[in-house]
Each structure stands twice: as structure tokens, then as C-alpha cells.
PDB file of N, CA, C, O and CB in Angstrom:
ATOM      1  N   UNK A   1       8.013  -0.963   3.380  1.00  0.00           N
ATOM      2  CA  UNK A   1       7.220  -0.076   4.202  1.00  0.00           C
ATOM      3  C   UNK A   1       7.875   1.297   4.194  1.00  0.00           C
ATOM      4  O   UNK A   1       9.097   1.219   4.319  1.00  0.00           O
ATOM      5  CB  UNK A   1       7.076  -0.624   5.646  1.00  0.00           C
ATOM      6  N   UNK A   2       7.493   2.285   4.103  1.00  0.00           N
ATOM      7  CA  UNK A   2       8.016   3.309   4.695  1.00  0.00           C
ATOM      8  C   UNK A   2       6.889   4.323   5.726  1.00  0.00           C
ATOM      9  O   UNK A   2       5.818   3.967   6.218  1.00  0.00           O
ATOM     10  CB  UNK A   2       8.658   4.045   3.493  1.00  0.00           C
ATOM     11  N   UNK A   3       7.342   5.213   5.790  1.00  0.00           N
ATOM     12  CA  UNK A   3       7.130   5.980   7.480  1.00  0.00           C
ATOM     13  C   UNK A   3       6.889   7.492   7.112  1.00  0.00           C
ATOM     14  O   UNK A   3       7.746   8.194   6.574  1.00  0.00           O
ATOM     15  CB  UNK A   3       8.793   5.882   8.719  1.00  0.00           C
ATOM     16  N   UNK A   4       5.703   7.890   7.441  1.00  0.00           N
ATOM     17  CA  UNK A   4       5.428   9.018   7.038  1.00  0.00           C
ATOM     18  C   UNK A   4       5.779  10.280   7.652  1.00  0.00           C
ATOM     19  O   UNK A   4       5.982   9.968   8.826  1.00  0.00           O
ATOM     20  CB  UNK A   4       4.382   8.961   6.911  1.00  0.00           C
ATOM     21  N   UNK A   5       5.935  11.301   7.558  1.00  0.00           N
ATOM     22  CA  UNK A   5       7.372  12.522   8.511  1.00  0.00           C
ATOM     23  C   UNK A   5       6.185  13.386   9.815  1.00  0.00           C
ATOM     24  O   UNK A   5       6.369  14.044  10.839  1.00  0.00           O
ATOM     25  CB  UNK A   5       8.382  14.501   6.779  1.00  0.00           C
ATOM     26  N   UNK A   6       5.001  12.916   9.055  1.00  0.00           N
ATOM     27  CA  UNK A   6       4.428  13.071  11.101  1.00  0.00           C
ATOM     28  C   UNK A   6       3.471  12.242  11.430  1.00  0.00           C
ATOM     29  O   UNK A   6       2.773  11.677  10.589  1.00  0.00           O
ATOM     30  CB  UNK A   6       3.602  14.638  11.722  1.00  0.00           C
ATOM     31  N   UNK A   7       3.314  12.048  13.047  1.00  0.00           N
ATOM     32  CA  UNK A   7       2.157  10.911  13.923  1.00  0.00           C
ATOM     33  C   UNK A   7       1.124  11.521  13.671  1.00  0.00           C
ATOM     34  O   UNK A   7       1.057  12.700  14.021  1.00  0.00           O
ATOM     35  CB  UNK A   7       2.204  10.633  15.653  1.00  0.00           C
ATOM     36  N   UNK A   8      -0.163  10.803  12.882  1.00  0.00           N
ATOM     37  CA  UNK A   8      -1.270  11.217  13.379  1.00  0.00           C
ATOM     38  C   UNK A   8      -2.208  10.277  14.683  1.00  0.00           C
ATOM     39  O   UNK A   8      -1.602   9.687  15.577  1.00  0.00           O
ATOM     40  CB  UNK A   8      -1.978  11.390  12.123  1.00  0.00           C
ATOM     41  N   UNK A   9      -3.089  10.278  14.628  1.00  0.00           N
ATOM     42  CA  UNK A   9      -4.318   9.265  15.510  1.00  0.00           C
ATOM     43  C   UNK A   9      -3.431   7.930  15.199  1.00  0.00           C
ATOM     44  O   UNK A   9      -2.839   7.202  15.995  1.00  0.00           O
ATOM     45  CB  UNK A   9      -6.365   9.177  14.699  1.00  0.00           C
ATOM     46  N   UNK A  10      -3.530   7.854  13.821  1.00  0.00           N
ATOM     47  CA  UNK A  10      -2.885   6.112  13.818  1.00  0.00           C
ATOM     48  C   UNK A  10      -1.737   6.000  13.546  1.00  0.00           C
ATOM     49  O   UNK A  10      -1.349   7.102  13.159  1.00  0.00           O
ATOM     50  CB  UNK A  10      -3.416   5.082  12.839  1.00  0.00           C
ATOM     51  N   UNK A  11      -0.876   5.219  13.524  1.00  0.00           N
ATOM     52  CA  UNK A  11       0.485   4.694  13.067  1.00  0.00           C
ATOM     53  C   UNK A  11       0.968   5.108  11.590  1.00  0.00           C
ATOM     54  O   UNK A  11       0.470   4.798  10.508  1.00  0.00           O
ATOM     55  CB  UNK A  11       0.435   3.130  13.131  1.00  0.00           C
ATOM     56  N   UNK A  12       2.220   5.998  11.909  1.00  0.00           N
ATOM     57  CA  UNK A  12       2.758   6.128  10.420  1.00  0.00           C
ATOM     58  C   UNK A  12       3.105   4.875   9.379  1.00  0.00           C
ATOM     59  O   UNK A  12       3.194   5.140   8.180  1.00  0.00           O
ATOM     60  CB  UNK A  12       4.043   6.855  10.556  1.00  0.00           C
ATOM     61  N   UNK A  13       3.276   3.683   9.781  1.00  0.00           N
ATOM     62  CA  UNK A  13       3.897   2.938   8.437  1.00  0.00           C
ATOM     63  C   UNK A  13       2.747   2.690   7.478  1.00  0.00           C
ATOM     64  O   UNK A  13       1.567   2.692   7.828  1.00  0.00           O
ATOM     65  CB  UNK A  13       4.651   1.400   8.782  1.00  0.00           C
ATOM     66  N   UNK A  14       3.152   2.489   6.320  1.00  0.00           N
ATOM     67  CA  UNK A  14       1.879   2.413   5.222  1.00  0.00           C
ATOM     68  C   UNK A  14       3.305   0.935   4.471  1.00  0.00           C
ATOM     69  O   UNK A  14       4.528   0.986   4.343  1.00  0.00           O
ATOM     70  CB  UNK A  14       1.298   4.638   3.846  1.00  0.00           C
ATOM     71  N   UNK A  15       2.294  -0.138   4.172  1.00  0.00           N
ATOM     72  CA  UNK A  15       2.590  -0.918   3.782  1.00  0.00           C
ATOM     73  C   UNK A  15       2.736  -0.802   2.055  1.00  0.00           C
ATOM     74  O   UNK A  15       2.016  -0.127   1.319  1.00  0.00           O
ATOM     75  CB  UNK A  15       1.867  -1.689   4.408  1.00  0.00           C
ATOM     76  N   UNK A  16       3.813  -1.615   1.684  1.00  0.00           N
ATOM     77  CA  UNK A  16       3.691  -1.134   0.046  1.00  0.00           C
ATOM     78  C   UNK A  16       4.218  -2.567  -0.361  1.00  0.00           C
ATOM     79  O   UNK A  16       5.052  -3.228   0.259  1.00  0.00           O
ATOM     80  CB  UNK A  16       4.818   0.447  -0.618  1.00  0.00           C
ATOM     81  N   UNK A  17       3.474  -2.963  -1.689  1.00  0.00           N
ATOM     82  CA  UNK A  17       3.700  -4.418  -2.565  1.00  0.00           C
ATOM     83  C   UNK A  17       4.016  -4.098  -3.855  1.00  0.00           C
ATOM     84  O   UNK A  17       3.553  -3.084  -4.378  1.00  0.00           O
ATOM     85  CB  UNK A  17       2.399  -5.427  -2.675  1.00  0.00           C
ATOM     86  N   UNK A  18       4.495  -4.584  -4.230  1.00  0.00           N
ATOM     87  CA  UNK A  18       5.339  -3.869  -6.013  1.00  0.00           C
ATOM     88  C   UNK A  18       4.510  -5.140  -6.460  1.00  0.00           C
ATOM     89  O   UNK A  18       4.322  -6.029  -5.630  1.00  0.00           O
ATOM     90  CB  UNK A  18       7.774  -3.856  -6.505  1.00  0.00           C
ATOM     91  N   UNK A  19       3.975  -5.265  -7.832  1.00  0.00           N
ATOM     92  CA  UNK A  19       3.545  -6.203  -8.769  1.00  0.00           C
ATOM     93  C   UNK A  19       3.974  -6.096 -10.159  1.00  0.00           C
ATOM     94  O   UNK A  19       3.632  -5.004 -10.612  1.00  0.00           O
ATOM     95  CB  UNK A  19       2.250  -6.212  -8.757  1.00  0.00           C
ATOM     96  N   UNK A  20       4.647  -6.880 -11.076  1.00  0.00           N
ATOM     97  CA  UNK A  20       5.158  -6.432 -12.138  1.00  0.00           C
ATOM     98  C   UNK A  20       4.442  -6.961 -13.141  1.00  0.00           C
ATOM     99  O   UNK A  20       4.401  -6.574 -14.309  1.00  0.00           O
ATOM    100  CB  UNK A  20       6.423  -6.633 -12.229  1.00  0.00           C
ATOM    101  N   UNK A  21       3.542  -8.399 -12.343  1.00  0.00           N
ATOM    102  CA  UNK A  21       2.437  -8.836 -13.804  1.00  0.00           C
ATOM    103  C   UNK A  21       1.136  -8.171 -13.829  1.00  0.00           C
ATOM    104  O   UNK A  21       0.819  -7.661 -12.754  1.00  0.00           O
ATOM    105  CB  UNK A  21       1.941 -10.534 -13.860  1.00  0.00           C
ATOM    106  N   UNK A  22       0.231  -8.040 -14.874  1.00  0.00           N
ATOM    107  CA  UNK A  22      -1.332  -7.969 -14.935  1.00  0.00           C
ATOM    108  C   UNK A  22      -1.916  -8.894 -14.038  1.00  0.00           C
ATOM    109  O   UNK A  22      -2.902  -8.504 -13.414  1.00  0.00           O
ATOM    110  CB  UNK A  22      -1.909  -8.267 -16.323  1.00  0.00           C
ATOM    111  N   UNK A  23      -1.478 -10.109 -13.839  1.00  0.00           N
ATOM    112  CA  UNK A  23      -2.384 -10.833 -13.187  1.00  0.00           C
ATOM    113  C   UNK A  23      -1.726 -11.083 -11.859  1.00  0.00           C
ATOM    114  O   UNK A  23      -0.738 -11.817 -11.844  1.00  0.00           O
ATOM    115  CB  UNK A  23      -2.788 -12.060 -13.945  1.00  0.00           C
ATOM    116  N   UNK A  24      -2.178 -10.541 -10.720  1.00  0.00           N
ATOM    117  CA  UNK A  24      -1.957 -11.098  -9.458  1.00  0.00           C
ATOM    118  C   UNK A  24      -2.617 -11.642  -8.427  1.00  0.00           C
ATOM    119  O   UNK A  24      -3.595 -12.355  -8.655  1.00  0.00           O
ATOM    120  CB  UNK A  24      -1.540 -10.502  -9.014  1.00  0.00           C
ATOM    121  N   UNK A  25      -2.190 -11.394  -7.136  1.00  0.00           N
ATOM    122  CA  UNK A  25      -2.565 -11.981  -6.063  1.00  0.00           C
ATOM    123  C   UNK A  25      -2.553 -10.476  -4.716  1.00  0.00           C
ATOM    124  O   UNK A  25      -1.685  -9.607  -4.786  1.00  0.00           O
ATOM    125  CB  UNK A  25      -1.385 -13.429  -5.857  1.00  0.00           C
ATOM    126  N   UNK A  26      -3.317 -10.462  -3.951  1.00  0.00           N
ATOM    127  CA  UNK A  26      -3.247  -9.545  -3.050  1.00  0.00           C
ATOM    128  C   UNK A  26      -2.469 -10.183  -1.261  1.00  0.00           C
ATOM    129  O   UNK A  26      -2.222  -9.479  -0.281  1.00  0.00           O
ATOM    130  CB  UNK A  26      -4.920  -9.015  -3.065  1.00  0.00           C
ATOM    131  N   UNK A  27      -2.276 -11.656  -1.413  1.00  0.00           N
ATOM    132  CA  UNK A  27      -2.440 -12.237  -0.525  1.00  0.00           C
ATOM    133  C   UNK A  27      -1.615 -11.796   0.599  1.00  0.00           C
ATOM    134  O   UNK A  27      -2.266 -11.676   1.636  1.00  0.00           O
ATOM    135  CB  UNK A  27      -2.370 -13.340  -0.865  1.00  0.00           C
ATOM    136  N   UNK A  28      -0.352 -11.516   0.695  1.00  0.00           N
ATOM    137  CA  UNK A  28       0.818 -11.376   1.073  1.00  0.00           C
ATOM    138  C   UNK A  28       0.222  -9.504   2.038  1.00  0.00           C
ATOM    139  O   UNK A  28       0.087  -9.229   3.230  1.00  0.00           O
ATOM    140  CB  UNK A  28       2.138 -11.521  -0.559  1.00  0.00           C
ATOM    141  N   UNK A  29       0.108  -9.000   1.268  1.00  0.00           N
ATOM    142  CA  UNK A  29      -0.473  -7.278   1.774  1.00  0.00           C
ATOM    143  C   UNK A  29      -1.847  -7.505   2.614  1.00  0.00           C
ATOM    144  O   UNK A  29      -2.124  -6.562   3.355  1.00  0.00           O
ATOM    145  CB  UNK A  29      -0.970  -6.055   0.151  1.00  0.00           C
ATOM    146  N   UNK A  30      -2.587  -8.398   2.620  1.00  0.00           N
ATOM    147  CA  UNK A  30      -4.084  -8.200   3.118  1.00  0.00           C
ATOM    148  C   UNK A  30      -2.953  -9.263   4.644  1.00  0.00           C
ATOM    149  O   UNK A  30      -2.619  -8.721   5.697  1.00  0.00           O
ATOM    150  CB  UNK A  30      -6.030  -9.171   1.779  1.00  0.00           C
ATOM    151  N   UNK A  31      -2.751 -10.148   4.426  1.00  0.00           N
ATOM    152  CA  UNK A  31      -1.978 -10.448   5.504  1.00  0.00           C
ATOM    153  C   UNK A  31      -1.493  -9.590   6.388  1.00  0.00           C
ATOM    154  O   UNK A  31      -1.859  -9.472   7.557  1.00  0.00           O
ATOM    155  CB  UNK A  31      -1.107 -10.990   5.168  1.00  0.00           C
ATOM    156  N   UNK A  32      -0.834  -9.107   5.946  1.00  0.00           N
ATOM    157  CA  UNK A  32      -0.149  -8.053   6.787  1.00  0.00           C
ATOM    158  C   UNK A  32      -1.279  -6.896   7.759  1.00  0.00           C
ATOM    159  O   UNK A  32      -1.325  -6.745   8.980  1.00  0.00           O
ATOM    160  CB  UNK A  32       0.821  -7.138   5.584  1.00  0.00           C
ATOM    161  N   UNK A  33      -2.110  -6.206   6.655  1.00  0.00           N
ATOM    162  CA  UNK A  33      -3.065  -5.392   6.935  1.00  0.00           C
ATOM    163  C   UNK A  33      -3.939  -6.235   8.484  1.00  0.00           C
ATOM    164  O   UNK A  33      -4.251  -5.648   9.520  1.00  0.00           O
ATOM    165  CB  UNK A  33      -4.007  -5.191   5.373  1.00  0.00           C
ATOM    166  N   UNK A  34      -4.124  -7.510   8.214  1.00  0.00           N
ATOM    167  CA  UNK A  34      -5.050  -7.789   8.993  1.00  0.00           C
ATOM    168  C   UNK A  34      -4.306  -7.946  10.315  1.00  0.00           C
ATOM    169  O   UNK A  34      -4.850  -7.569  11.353  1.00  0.00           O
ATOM    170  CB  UNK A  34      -5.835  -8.915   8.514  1.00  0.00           C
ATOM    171  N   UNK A  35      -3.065  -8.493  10.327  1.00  0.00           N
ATOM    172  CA  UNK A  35      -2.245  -8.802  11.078  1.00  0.00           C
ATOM    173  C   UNK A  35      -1.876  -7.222  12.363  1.00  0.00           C
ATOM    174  O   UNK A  35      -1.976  -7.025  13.574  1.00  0.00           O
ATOM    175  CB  UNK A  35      -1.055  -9.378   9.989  1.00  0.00           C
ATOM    176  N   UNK A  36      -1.532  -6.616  11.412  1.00  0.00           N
ATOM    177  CA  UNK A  36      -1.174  -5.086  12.013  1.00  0.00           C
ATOM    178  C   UNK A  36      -1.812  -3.948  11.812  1.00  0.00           C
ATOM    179  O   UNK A  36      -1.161  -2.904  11.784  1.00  0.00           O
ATOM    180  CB  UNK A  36      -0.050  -4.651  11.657  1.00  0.00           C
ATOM    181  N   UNK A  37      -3.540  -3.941  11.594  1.00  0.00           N
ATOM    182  CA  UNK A  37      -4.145  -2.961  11.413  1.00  0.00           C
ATOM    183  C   UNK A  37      -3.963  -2.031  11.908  1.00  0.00           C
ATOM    184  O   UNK A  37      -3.845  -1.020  11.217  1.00  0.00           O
ATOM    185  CB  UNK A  37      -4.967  -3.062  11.474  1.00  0.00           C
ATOM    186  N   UNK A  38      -3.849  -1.953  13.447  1.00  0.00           N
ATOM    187  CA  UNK A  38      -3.926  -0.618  14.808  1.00  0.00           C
ATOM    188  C   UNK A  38      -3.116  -0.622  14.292  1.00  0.00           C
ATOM    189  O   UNK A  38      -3.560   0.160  13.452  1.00  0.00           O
ATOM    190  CB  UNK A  38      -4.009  -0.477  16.490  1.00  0.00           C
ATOM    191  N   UNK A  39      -1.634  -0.922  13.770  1.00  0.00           N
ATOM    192  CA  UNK A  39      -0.430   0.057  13.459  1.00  0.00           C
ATOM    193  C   UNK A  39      -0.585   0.646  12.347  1.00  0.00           C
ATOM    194  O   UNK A  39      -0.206   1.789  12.603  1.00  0.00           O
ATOM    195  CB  UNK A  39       0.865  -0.512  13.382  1.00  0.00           C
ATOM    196  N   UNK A  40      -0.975   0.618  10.990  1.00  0.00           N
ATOM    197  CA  UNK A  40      -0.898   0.768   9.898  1.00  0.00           C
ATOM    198  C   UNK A  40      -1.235   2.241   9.447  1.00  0.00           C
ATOM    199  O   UNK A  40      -2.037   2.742  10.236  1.00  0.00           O
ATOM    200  CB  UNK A  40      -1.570  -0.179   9.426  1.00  0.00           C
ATOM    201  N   UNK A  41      -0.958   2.895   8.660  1.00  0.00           N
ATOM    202  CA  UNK A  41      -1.474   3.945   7.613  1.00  0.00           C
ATOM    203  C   UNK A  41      -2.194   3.625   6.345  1.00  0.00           C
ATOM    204  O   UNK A  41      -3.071   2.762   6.352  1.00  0.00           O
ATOM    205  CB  UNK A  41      -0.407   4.657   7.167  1.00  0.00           C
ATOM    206  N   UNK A  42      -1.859   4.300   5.207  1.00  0.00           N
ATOM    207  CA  UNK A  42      -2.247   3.868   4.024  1.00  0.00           C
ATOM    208  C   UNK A  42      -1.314   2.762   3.694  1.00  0.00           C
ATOM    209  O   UNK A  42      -0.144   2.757   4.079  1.00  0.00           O
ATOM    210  CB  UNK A  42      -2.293   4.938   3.045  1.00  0.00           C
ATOM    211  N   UNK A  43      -2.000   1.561   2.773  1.00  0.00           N
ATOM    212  CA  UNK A  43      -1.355   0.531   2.542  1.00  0.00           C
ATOM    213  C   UNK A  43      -1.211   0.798   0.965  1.00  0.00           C
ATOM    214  O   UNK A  43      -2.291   1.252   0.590  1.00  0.00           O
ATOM    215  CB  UNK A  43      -2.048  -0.771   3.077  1.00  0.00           C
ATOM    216  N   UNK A  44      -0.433   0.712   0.032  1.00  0.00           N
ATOM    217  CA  UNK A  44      -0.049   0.868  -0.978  1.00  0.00           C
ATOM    218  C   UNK A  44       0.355  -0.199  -2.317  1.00  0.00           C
ATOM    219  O   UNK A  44       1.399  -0.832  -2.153  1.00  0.00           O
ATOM    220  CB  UNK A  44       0.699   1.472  -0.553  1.00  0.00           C
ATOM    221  N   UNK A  45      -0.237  -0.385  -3.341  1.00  0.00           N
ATOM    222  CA  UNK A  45      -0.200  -1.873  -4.282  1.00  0.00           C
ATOM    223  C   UNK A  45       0.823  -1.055  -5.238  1.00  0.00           C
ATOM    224  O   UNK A  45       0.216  -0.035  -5.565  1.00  0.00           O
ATOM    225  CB  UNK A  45      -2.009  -2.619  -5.204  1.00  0.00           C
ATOM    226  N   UNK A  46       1.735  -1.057  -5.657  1.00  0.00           N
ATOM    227  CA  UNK A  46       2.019  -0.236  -6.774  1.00  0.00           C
ATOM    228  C   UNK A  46       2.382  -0.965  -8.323  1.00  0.00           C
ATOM    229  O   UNK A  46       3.462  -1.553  -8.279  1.00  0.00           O
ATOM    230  CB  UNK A  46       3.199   0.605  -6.277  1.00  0.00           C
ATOM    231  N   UNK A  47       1.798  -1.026  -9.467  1.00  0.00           N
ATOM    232  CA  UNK A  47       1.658  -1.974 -10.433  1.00  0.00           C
ATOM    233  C   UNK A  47       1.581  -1.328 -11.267  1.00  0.00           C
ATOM    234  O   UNK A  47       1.872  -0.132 -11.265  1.00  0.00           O
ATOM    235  CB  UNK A  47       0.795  -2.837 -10.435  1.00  0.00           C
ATOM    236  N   UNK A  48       1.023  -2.187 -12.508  1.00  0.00           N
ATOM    237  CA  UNK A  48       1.592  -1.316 -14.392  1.00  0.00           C
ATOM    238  C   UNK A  48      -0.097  -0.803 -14.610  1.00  0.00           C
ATOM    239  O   UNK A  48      -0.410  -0.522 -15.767  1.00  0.00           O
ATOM    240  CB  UNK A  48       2.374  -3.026 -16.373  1.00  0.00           C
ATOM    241  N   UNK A  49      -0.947  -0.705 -13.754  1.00  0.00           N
ATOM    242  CA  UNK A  49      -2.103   0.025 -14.565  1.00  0.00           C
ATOM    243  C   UNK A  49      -2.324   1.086 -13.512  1.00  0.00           C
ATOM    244  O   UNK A  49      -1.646   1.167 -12.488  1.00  0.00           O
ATOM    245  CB  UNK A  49      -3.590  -0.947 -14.974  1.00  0.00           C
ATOM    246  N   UNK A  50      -3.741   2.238 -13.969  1.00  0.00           N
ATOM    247  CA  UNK A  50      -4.030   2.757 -13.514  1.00  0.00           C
ATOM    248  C   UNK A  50      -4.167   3.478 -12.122  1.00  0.00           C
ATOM    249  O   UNK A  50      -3.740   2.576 -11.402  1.00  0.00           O
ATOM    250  CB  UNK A  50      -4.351   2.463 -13.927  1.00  0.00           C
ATOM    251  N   UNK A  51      -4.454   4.423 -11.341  1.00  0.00           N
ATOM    252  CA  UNK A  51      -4.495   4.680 -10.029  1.00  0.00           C
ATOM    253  C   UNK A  51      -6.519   4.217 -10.187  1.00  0.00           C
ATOM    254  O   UNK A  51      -7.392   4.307 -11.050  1.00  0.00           O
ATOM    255  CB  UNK A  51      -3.756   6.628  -9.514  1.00  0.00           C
ATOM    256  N   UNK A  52      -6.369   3.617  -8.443  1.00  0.00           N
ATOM    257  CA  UNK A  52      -7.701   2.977  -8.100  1.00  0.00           C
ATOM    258  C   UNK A  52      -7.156   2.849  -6.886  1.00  0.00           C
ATOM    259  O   UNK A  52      -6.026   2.497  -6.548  1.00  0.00           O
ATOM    260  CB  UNK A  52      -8.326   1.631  -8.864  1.00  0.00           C
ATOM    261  N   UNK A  53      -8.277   3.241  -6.152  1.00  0.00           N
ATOM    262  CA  UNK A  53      -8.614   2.772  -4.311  1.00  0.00           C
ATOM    263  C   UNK A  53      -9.663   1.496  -4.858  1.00  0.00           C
ATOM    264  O   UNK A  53     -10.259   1.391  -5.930  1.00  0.00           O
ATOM    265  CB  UNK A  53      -9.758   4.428  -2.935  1.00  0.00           C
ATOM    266  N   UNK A  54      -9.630   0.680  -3.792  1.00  0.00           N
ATOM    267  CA  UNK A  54     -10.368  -0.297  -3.694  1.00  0.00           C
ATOM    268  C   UNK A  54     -10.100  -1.903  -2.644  1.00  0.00           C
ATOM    269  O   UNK A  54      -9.436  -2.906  -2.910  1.00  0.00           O
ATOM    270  CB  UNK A  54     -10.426  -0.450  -5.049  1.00  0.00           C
ATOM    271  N   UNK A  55     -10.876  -1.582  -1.512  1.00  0.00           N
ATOM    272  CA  UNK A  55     -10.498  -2.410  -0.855  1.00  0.00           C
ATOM    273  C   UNK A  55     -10.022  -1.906   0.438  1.00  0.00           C
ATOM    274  O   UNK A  55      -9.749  -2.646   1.383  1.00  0.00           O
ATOM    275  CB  UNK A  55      -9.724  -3.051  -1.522  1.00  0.00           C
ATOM    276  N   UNK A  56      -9.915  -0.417   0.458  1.00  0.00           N
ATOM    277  CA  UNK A  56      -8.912   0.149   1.635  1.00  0.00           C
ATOM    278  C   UNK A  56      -7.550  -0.107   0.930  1.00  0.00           C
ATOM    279  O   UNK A  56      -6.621  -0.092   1.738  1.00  0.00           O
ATOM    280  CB  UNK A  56      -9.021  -0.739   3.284  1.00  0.00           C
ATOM    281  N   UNK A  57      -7.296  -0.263   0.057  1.00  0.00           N
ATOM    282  CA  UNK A  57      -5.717  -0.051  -0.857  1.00  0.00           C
ATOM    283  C   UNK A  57      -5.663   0.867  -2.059  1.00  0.00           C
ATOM    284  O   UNK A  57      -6.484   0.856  -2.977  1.00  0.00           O
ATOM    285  CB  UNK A  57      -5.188  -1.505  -1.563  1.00  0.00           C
ATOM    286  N   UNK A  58      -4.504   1.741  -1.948  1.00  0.00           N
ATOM    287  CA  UNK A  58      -4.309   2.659  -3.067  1.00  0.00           C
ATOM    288  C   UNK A  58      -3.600   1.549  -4.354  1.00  0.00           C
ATOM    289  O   UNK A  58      -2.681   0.768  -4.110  1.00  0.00           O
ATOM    290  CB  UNK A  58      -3.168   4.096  -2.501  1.00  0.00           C
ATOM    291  N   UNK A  59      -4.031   1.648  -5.244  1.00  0.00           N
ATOM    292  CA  UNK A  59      -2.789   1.102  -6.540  1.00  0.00           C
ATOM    293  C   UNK A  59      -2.836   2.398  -6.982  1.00  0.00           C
ATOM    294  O   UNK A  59      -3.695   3.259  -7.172  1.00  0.00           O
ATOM    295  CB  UNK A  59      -3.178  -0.264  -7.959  1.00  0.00           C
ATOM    296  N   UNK A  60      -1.157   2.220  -7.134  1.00  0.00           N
ATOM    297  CA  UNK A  60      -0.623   3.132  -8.060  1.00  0.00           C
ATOM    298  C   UNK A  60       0.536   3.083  -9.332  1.00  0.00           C
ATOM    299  O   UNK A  60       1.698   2.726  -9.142  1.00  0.00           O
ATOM    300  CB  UNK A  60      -0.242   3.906  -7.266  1.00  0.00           C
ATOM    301  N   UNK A  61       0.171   3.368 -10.222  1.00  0.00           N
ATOM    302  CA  UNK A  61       1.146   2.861 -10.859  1.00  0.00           C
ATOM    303  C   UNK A  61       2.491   3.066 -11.149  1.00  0.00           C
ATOM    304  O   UNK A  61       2.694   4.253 -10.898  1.00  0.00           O
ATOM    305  CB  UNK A  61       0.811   2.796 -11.579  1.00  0.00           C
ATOM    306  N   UNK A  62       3.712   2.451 -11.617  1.00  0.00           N
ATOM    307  CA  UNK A  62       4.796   2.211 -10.774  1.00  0.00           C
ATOM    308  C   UNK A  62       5.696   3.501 -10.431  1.00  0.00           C
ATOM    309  O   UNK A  62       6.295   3.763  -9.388  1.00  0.00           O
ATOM    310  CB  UNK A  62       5.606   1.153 -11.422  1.00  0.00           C
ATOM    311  N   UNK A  63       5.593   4.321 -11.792  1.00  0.00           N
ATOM    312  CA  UNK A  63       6.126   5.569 -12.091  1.00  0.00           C
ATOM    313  C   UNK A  63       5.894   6.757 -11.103  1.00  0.00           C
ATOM    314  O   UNK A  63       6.446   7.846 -10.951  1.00  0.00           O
ATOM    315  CB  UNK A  63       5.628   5.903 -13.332  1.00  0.00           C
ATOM    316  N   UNK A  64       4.788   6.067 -10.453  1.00  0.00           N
ATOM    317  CA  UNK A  64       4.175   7.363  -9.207  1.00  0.00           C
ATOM    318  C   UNK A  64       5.496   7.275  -7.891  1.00  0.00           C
ATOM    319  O   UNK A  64       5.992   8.252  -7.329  1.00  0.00           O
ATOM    320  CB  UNK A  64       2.056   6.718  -8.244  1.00  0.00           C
ATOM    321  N   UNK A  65       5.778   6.074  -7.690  1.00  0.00           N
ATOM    322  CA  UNK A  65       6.368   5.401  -6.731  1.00  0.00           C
ATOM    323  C   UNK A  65       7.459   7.349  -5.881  1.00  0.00           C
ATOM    324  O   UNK A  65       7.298   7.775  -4.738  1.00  0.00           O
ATOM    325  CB  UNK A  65       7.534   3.650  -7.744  1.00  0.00           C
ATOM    326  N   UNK A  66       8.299   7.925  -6.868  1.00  0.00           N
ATOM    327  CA  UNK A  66       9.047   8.900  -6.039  1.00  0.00           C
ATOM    328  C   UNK A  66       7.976  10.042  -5.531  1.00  0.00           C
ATOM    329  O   UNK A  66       8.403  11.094  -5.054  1.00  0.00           O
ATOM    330  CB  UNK A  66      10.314   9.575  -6.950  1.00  0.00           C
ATOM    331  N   UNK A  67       6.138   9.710  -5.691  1.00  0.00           N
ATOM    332  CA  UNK A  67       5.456  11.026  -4.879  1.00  0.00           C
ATOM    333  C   UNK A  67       5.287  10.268  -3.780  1.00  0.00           C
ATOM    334  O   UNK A  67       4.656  10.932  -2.958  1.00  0.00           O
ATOM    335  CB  UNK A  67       3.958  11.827  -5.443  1.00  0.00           C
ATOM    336  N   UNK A  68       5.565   9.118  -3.340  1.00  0.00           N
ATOM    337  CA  UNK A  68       5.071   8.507  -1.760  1.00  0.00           C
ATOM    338  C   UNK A  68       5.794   9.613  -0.986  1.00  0.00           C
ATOM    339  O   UNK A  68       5.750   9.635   0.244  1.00  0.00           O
ATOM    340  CB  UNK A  68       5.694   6.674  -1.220  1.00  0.00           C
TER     341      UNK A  68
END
């Protein structure tokens, strides 16, 4: 997780899941999301393809990881 450097309306933490295969699972992050929505920010997938929103989740791919 990390913590974004100001409060808005909702909660700074934005959840983040590293994936290193093509083929995964979301299970573990949507958990969480559902669990701690009112706290949450942007939730974050970061993996080996493309940037895509979808779902209410950013993927990004892994190399992006030092613009969070």
C-alpha cells in the first residue's frame, strides 16, 4: 500500500498487487477493495502488459511502478 502526500474526500491509501505471470487472479485485491472501500484511493495491479483501467483498477506495467 502506499499513502498519497495529501487528504482528499476519501482516504489516501491506494492498494497495490504486483503480478509477474500473464495469467492471473484478481482475488486477493478485490478482497481487500470490498473489505475497505470507505478507506481506499486508487487501487493499483501492476504487471508485464499494457496500462488499462478496468474494473475500478489501474494496471500498470511494472516499469511505471517509481511514477506512483
Amino acid at each position: 500500500m502506499i499513502q498519497k502526500e495529501t487528504v482528499t474526500s476519501r482516504h489516501n491509501i491506494s492498494p497495490i498487487e504486483v503480478k509477474s505471470s500473464k495469467n492471473y487472479t484478481l482475488t486477493s485485491i478485490k478482497k481487500c477493495i470490498e473489505k475497505y472501500r470507505n478507506y481506499l484511493s486508487t487501487p493499483y495491479v501492476l504487471h508485464s502488459k499494457d496500462v488499462e483501467t478496468r474494473d475500478g483498477l489501474v494496471f500498470l506495467p511494472i516499469y511505471m511502478t517509481p511514477l506512483l
